[in-house]
C-alpha positions, 0 to 999 in steps of 0.5 A: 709371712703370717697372715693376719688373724681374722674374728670369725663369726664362730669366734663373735658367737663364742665371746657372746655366749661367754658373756651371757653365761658370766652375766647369768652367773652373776645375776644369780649370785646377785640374787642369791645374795639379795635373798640372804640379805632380805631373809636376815633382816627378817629373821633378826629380832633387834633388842629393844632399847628403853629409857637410854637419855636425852639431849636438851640440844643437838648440834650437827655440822656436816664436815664432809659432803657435796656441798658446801656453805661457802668457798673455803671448805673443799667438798667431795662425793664423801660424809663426815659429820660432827655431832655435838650433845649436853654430854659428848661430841662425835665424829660420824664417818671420815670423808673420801679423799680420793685424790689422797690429799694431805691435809684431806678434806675432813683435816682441812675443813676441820681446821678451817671451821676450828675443830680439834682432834681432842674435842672429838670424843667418840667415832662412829663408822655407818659402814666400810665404804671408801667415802666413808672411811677416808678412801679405798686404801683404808677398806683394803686394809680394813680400817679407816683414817682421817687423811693419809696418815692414821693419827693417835685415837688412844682414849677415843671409843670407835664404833664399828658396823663390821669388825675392823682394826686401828693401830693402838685401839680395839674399835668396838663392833656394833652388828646390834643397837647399840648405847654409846652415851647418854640419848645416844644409840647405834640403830644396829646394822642392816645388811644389803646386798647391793650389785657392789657386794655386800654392805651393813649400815648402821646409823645412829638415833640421838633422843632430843628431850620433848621431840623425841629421835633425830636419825644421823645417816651415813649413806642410806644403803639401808633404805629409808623404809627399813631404817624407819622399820628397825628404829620403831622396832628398838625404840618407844621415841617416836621419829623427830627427825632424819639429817644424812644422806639417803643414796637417791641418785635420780634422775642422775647420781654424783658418780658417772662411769662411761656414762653410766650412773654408777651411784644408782646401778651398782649402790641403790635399787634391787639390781642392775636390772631394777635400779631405783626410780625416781617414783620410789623415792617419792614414795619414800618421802610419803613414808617419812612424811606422814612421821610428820618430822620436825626436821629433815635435811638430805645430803649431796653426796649421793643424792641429786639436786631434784630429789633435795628439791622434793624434800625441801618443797614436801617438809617446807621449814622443817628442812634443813640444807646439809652443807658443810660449814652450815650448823644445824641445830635441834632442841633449846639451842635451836630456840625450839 
């Protein structure tokens, strides 16, 4: 009869020490890729974009998002968004569905809210998160859908942060700010590195005649700070407004993994050793503040109902609740 193993201390000690030494392996790897991260950005000189258009009117409706303006619509920790000009209509990210659901949430709000496939003439990805791109299995094939089946796209323009691939399309791969149409352009890519691994965003800047740019945000990897940087670096407009999501998950995030706030460990701040705070965020919205915009709207999706609180109460009528089914609209249509 074999006798039974026994955890030595020397074995304790040993599985600690192992440990120890994988987690300093991955600070240092985490740091690492910080500084590449940062050094890219600073070393990067964007293209200037001048004269590009504008847009007597700008119509945005969340499609995909945390909250939702009534009971019909299905909400998720995932963003899709329809943006609509004088000239074109796009599709900005393509939600999560994470339970694989068929119609997905973005099919089966866009049914319920009367949008079409053929009304959409463009798709903009901010970036290759699985809320973003239709859910984990279209990032592990490095390409997106709209639910679980990838429906015809043929004469529809793709944009892309990182190269990615379709069946039946080339999507166009946009590291560098980008015109897409008339008032429209891409903000280029931003690299982050995050304790999730690596990310580039991109967002997009629409000129609304007379105001001047309404940034469209996908998720906000980027910081507010650096957005705010590169979009007055590429363009002469100055910033008239910001609707997305920005990743501000304090107090507490969308996302819980064994009572961890995964949203704000493993996607925002410096590390996990310096996740965001709280006080962060406020000086973010200082920041925006004194852009003095005459619009702002803060999706759920990755920030909290206190931080879409903050933002309400600091920009007063010019906020805007991000909620699909809700319209929000800028310029002449908007009686502005």
């Amino acid at each position: 009869m074999k006798r039974p193993y026994k955890i030595t201390l020397s074995v304790i000690a040993g599985l600690v020490l192992l440990f120890v030494i994988l987690a300093a392996v991955f600070l240092y790897q985490h740091r690492k890729g910080v500084a590449q991260a940062d050094e890219e950005y600073q070393n990067y000189e964007p293209p200037v974009i001048r004269d590009f258009g504008s847009t007597t009117t700008l119509s945005v409706l969340p499609l995909v998002n945390w909250h939702a303006e009534d009971s019909s619509l299905q909400t998720e920790m995932g963003v899709s968004t329809l943006i609509q000009t004088d000239s074109t209509t796009i599709l900005f990210d393509l939600g999560h569905n994470s339970d694989e659901r068929s119609p997905s949430p973005l099919e089966h709000n866009m049914e319920q809210l009367g949008i079409t496939l053929d009304q959409i003439d463009n798709i903009v990805i901010s970036h290759n998160h699985f809320d973003h791109v239709g859910g984990q299995q279209w990032v592990d094939q490095n390409s997106f859908s709209l639910g679980n089946e990838q429906k015809d796209l043929t004469g529809k323009q793709v944009y892309t942060p990182v190269p990615m691939e379709y069946l039946g399309i080339e999507p166009v791969y946009t590291p560098d700010p980008t015109v897409i149409e008339h008032g429209i352009a891409t903000t280029g890519t931003i690299p982050r590195q995050l304790v999730m691994g690596r990310i580039d965003e991109q967002a997009l800047a629409i000129n609304v005649k007379n105001k001047g740019l309404v940034l469209i945000v996908g998720c906000g990897h980027q910081t507010l700070p650096k957005l705010i940087e590169r979009t007055e670096e590429v363009f002469d407009e100055p910033i008239y407004g910001v609707i997305g999501d920005l990743h501000y998950p304090v107090p507490e995030g969308r996302l819980n993994i064994m009572g961890l706030n995964a949203q704000r460990f493993f996607a925002s701040g410096e590390g996990p050793l310096n996740p965001l705070t709280y006080e962060q965020m406020l000086e973010n919205i200082e920041l925006l503040e004194a852009r003095n915009p005459g619009v702002v709207g803060v999706g759920g999706h990755d920030t909290s109902d206190e931080v879409i609180s903050e933002f309400h109460e600091t920009f007063g009528s010019s906020y805007r609740y991000v909620k699909v089914g809700r319209w929000i609209e800028i310029g002449e249509k908007a009686g502005e």
